[in-house]
N, C-alpha and C positions, 0 to 999 in steps of 0.2 A: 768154340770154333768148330764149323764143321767139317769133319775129316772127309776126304774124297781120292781117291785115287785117278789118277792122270793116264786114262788107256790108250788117249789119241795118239800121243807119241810114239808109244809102243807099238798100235799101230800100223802108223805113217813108214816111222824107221821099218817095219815086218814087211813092208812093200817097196821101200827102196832098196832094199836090202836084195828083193827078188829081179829087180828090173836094173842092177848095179849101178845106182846114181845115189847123190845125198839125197837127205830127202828134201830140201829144200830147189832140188832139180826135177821133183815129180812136175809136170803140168798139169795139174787140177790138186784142190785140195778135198781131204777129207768132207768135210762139211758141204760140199757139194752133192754127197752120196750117201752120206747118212745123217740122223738125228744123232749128236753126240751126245746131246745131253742126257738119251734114253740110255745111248751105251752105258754111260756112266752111273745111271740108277740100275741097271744090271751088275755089274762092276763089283758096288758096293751092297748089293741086297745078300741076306743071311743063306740065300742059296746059293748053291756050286753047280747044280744041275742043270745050267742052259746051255745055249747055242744058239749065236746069230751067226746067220750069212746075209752077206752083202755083195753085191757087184764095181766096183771101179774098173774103169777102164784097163783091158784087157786082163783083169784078172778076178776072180773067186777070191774074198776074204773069208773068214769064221775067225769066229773070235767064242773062244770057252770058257765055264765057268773054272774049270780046271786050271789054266792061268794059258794057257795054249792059244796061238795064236799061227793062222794057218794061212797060205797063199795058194791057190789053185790046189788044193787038199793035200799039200806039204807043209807037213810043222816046221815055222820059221823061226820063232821064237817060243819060248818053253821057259814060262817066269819062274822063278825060281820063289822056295819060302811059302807061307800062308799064300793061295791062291790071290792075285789081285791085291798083296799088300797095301793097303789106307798110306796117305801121307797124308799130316796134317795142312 
């Protein structure tokens, strides 16, 4: 089976979070803004050393290899453990 790590939620929730709705109250979804699937090969690749940015409406995402996950360049979430823990 192959293992992969689930970012979009973390994410999702890292933007609702900043805009104080669930996240199922955003109006637009991820996937309208970015390639997830790329995220997710970033995710899981043996390096720590990146950094994407991305735009959704009205705010600045990044997302780090370091497990860091940023909204208008405030750490929102801060994953805890092995950067980007795998779930099978």
């Amino acid at each position: 089976m192959t293992r992969r790590y689930e970012v979009i939620p973390d994410v999702v929730e890292a933007i609702a979070e900043v805009e104080g709705v669930s996240p199922h109250e955003l109006e637009y979804t991820l996937y309208e803004h970015i390639d997830a699937e790329a995220l997710e090969k970033l995710v899981t690749s043996p390096h720590r050393e990146w950094e994407l940015t991305f735009r959704v409406p009205r705010h600045t995402v990044t997302v780090r290899g370091s497990g860091r996950i940023l909204v208008d360049g405030e750490v929102v979430r801060e994953l805890e453990g092995e950067p980007f823990e795998r779930t099978s």
